[in-house]
Every structure is written in C-alpha cells, then in structure tokens.
C-alpha positions in Angstrom: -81.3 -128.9 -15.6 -83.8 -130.5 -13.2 -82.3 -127.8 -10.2 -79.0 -128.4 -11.0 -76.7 -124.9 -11.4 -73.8 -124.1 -12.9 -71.1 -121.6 -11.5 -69.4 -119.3 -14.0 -65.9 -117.5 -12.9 -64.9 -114.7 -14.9 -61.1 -114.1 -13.3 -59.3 -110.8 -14.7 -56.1 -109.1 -13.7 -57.3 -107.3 -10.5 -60.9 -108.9 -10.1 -63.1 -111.9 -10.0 -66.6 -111.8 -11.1 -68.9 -114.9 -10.7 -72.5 -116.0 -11.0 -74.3 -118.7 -10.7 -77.0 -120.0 -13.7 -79.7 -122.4 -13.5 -81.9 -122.9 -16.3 -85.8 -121.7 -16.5 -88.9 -124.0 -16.5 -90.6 -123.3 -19.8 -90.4 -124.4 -23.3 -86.2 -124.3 -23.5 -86.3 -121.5 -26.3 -82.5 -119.8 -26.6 -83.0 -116.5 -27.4 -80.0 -114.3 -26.6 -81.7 -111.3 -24.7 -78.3 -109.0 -24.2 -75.5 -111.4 -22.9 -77.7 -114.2 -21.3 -79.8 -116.9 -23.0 -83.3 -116.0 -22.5 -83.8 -119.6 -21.0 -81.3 -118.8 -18.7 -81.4 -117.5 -15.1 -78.9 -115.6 -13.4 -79.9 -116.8 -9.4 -76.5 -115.3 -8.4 -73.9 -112.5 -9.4 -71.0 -111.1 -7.8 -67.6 -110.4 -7.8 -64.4 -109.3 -5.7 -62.7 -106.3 -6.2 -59.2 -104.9 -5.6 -57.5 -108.6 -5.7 -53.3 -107.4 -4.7 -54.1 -104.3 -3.3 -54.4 -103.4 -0.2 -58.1 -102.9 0.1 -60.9 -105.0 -2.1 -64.1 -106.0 -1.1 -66.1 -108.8 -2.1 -70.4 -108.3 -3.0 -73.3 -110.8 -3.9 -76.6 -109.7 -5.0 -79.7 -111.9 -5.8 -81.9 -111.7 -9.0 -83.9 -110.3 -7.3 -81.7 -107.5 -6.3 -81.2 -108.0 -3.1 -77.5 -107.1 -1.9 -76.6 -110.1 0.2 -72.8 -109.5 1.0 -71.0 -106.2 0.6 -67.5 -106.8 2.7 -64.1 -105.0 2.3 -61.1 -107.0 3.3 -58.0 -107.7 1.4 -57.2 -110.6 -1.2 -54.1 -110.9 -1.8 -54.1 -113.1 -4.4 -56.8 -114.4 -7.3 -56.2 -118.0 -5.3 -57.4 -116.2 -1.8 -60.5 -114.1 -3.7 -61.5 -118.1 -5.1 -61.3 -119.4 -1.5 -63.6 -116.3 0.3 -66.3 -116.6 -3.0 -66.6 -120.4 -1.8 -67.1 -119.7 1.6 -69.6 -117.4 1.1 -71.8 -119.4 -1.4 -71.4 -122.0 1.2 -74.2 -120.6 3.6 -76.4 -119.7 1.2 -79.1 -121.9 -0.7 -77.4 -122.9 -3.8 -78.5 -125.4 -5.8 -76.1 -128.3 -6.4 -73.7 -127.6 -9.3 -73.4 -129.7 -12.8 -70.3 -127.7 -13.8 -67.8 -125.4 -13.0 -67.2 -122.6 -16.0 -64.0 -120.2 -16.4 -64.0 -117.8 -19.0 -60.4 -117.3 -20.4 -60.2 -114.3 -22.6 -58.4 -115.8 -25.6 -57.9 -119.3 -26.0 -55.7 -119.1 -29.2 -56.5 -120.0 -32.8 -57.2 -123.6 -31.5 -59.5 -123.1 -28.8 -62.7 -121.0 -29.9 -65.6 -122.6 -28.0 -66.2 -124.1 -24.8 -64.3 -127.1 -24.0 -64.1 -129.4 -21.0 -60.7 -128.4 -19.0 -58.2 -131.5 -20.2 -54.2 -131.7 -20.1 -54.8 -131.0 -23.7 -56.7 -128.2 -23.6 -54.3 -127.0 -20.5 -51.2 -127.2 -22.8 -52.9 -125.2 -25.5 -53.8 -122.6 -22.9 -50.7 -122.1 -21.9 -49.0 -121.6 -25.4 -51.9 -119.0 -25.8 -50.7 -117.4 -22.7 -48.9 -114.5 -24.5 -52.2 -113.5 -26.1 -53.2 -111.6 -23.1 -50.7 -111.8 -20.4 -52.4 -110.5 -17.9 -55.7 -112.8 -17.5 -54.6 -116.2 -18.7 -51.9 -116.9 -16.4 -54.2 -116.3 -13.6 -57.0 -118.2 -14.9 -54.4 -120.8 -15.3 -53.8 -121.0 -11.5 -57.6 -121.0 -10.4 -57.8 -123.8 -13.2 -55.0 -125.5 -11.6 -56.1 -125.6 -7.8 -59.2 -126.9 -9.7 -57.5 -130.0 -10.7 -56.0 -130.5 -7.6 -52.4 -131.5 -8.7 -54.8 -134.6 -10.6 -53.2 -133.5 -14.1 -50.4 -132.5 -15.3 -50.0 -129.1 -18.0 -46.7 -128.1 -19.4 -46.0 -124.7 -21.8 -45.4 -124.6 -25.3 -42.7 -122.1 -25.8 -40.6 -121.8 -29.5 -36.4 -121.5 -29.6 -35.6 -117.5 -29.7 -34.6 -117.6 -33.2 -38.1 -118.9 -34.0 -39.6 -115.6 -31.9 -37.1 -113.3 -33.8 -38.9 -114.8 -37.1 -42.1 -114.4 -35.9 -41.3 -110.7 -34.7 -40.3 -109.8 -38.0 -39.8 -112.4 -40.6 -37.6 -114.7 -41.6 -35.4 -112.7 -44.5 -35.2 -110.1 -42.1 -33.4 -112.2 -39.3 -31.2 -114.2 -42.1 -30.7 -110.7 -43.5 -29.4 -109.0 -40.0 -27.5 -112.5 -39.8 -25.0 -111.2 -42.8 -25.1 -107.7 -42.8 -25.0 -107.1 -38.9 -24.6 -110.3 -37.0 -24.0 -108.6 -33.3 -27.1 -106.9 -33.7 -28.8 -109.9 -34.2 -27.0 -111.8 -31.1 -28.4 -109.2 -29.3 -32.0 -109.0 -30.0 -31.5 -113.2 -29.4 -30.4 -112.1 -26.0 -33.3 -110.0 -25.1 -36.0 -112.2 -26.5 -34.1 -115.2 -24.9 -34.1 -113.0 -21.5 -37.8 -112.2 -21.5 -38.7 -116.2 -22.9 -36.8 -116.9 -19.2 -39.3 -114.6 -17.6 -42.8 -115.6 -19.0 -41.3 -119.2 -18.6 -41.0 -118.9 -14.7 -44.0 -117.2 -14.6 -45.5 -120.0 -16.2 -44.1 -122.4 -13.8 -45.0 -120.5 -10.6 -48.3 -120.5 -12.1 -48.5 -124.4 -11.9 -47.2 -125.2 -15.1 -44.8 -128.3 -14.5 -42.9 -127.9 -17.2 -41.9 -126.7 -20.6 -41.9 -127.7 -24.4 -39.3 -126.0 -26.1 -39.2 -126.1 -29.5 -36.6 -125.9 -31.7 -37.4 -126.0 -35.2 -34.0 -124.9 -36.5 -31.5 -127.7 -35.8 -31.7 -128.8 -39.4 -30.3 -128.0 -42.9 -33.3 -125.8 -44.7 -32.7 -124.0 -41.8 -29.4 -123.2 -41.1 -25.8 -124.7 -41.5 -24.6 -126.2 -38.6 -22.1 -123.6 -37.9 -25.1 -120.6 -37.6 -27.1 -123.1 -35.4 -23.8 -123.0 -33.2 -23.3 -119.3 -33.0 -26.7 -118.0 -33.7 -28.9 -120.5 -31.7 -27.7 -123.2 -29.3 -26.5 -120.7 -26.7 -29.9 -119.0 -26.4 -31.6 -122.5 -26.2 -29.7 -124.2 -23.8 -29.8 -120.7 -21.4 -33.7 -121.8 -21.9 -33.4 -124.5 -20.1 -30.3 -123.9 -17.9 -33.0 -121.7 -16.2 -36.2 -123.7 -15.9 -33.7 -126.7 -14.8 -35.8 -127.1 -11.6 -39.0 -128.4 -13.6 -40.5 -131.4 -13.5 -41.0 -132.0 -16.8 -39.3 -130.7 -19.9 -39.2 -130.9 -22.9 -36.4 -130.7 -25.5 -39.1 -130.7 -28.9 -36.6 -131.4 -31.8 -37.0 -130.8 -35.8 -33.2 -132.4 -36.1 -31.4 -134.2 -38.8 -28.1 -136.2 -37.8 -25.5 -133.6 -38.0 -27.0 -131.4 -35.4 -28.5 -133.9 -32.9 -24.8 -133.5 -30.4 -25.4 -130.5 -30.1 -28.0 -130.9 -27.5 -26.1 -133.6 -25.8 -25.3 -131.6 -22.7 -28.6 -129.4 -22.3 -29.9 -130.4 -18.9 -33.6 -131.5 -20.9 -34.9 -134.5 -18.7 -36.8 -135.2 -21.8 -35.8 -135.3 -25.7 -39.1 -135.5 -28.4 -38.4 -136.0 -32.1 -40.3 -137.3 -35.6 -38.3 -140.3 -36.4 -40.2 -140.4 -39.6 -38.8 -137.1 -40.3 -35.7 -136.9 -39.2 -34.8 -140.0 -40.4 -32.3 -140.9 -37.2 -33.6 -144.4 -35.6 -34.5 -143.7 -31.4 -31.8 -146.3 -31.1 -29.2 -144.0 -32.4 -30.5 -140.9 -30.0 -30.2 -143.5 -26.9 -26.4 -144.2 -27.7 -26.1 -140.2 -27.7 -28.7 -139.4 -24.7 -29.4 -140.7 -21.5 -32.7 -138.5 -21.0 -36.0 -139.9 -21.3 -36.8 -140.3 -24.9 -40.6 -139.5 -26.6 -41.3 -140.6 -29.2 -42.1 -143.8 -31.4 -45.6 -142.8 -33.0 -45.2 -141.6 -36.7 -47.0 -138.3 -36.5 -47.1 -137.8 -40.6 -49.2 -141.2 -41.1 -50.7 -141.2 -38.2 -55.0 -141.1 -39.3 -54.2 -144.2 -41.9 -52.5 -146.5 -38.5 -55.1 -149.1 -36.9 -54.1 -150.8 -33.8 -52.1 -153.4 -34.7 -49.6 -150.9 -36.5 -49.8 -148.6 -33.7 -48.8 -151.6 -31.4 -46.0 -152.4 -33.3 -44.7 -148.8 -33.6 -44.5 -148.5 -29.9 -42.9 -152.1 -29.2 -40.2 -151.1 -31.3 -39.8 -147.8 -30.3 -39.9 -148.7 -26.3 -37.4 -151.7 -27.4 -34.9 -149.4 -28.6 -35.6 -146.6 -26.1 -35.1 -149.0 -23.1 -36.6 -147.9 -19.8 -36.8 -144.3 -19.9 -39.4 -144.0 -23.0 -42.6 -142.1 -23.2 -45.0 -143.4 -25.9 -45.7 -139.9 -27.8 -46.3 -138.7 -31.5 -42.5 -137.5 -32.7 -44.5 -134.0 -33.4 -48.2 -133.0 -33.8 -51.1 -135.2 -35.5 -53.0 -133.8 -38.0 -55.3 -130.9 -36.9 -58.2 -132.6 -38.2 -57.7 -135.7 -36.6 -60.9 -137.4 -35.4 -61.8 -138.1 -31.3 -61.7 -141.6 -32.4 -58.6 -141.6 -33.8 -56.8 -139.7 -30.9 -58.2 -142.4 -28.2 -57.0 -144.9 -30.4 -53.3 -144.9 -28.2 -55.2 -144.1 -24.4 -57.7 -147.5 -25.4 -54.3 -149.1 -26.7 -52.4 -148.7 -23.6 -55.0 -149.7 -21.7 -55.4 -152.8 -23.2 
C-alpha cells in the first residue's frame, strides 16, 4: 500500500467502532490469523459508545496498546459520533487513506462481498433494509453524508398485497380473499400502515425516493375488480404518504385494462416493460402526464448492440415527449455482464 491506510467503520444500532489498517512490509502472504489478514495491520482501533443516550464516550487505542483518547460526552446521533471520530483522527499521525470501508451487516441475496458504494449498490441496500432494521438504516445515513448529496439512492419497496404473499403465500391470501375477505382488508391495512413507516424512515434516512412495485395490476394476477377492492387503495395510501419525495416511482407489471387505475396516484414517475405489457409509451402519455421510464426492452436486453439500443430510446423519448427517463421497463438479467450494463452510460454520453 506504499503508506497508504484504509479506515474501516463498523456503525451498529447504539455504537460505532472504527480502525484504521495499513498493510505490513514483508512477502504479502494472506493468512487469516483470527479476524485480520496476517499481512494486515491494525495501526488504529476504536469506537464510540452510548450513541442516543444520554451519556457515551468515545476511546482510541494504538497497536501498540496505548489508550490515546478515553472521553465521555454525548452523541446524539450516529451522524454526530462520525463527526467527533474525524476530529479526533485529525491530530493524530495517520497515514493518508486509499479507501473508506463500512461494513453493513446484510447486504441481501445480491450483495455478498465487498463492493464500491454506487447508486446501484445504494438502491439494493436499501431494499435489504428490512433484513436488519436496526443497522442498515444507519449505515445508510453515514453512507449518505459520505456522498455528499453527489448521488442519488431511492428504496425498493413491493405493493402490500405482494408482502401479504410473501408473509404467507400466495393460496393463503387468494384463499382468505373468498372465505374471509375483511380479514384480509385488514391485514392489507396493517402491512400497508407499517410499509408507510419503514418508508419515511427510509426517507429521513436520505433516501430520496421510492420504487413501488406493483406486480399485481394484471390478469394472472387478479381480475380487475379484486385489484380495485383488494389492492389500489393500499397502493395509492403508499404514495399519498411519501408524496413529499423527490423521486418516486410507480414500478408497474400492467396490461391495458388496469393501467387507469393509477391515473390519479400522485407518482411523479410511472416505469413499465413495454415489451411485456404490450401497451406502446405513446398510449401511457395520452393517459399520464408524470414522467415516464422506460423505453429499453429489459427481456432482450444482453442480445441489443448500440445501434438497437439507440433506436429503442429515440423512439421511446419521441413518444414520451419531454418528461422521459431512458430506463429498462424492469430488471436486466442478473447475469448481465459490466460491459453490457455500460453499454447505455457510454451511449448517452456519446
């Protein structure tokens, strides 16, 4: 590393720990000696305690054991303990930093290894939020006064009746939908309720914004009538109370006899697969004036090359008008290739 260090935070519920790593002169073996590589050396370790309470303390001890700060004072929040840790490092001999590290205790099924902090990786943080609610929203704000209001991040969230599936499944929802359909409408109320919650809490994290999906405006589904009764109010209450965002997202699996049925939810944005859904974006700009996003066919979307990618989003942003964002109608292939994925950043460059 030539001197250069990284700094590791480790941000829980009521604490930050931190250290500061710098790699040791020698032959570069790995060997994992307990939690550190063994050609790894820990120059710093710390951590401040009580974060919220009304007393905490912040410590720093040396590898060589020395304690070189041991102060109590109060942090009130994970933000404040961030500040104090870099204004204590600061009069100490550090060596300059190649990296910044946050551990986040679960990333999701998507994110399993280390991976450079993109709006990407941010979005997929955020729908892993739920994982553990009580570390990753606040490693989500010291991630976001890290980017310094550079980058956008949005949450992922799924419709109410796509959360009462995954609670139980989905014969036992269609099955409570005909034998006890109150009891249903009310367990749509209470997961639509706490959605609300963990959305504003994703929003006062730093979020700004939300992708709401709705997956079950569509015949194989549920009849247009049960999306009426059983679903749109619980959606729509979605956004009704996020309306102060700067960016959602309506994320539609629709076919044409359900898409006015979103006509008045106050969604700045609407996404859909026009591939999928078969309804041209000219057809959702007679019906919505939101911005529409959309254009790139998702399913094909490995076997395009530029010139059909070009073409895709000429037509789309013709039909769209103005307010269009160039996006994929729903998600690319998991296993598409780095190159691949740059292919529409290099293209609207050009």
């Amino acid at each position: 590393m030539s001197g250069d260090a990284v700094f590791v935070v480790n941000s829980g519920s009521s604490s930050l720990k931190f250290g500061v790593f710098i790699k040791r002169e020698g032959d570069g073996q790995a060997e994992v000696q307990g939690h550190l590589r063994a050609d790894v050396r820990a120059l710093y370790r710390g951590a401040v305690e009580g974060i919220g309470g009304g007393q905490g303390k912040i410590w720093l001890r040396a590898d060589t054991g020395e304690m070189l700060l041991d102060k109590a004072r109060a942090f009130p929040t994970q933000t404040d303990a961030a500040r104090a840790v870099a204004g204590e490092l600061s009069g100490i001999a550090v060596p300059s930093l190649r990296a910044v590290g946050h551990r986040v205790v679960h990333g999701g099924p998507s994110l399993t290894t280390h991976q450079k902090i993109t709006p990407e990786v941010l979005q997929k943080l955020e729908a892993a939020a739920h994982f553990a609610p009580l570390h990753v929203p606040v490693a989500l704000e010291l991630i976001r006064d890290g980017l310094r209001g550079d980058a956008y991040f949005i949450e992922t969230i799924f419709n109410p009746w796509n959360v009462a599936q995954k609670l139980s499944s989905k014969e036992e929802v269609l099955r409570l939908k005909e034998e006890n359909p109150q009891a249903l409408l009310d367990a749509l109320d209470v997961i639509t309720q706490s959605e609300i919650l963990h959305a504003r809490r994703a929003l006062a994290t730093g979020a700004s914004g939300l992708l709401v999906s709705v997956a079950n405006a569509n015949k194989e589904e549920m009849s247009p009538a049960d999306y009426e009764k059983f679903s749109r109010p619980f959606d729509r209450r979605i956004f009704e109370a996020t309306s102060g965002a700067k960016l959602n997202i309506l994320h539609l699996h629709v076919q044409p006899g359900y898409l006015d049925f979103f006509r008045d939810f106050p969604a700045p944005i609407v996404n859909y697969s026009q591939q999928v859904s078969g309804i041209p974006i000219a057809d959702v700009r007679r019906r919505f004036s939101s911005v529409i996003a959309g254009g790139i066919d998702e399913v094909n979307f490995r076997k395009l090359d530029a010139a059909q990618l070009r073409r895709e989003w000429k037509a789309a942003s013709q039909a769209a008008g103005a307010k269009f964002i160039l996006t994929p109608g729903c998600s690319v292939p998991n296993d598409s290739a780095p190159d691949e994925l740059s292919m529409v950043p290099r293209l609207l460059k050009a």
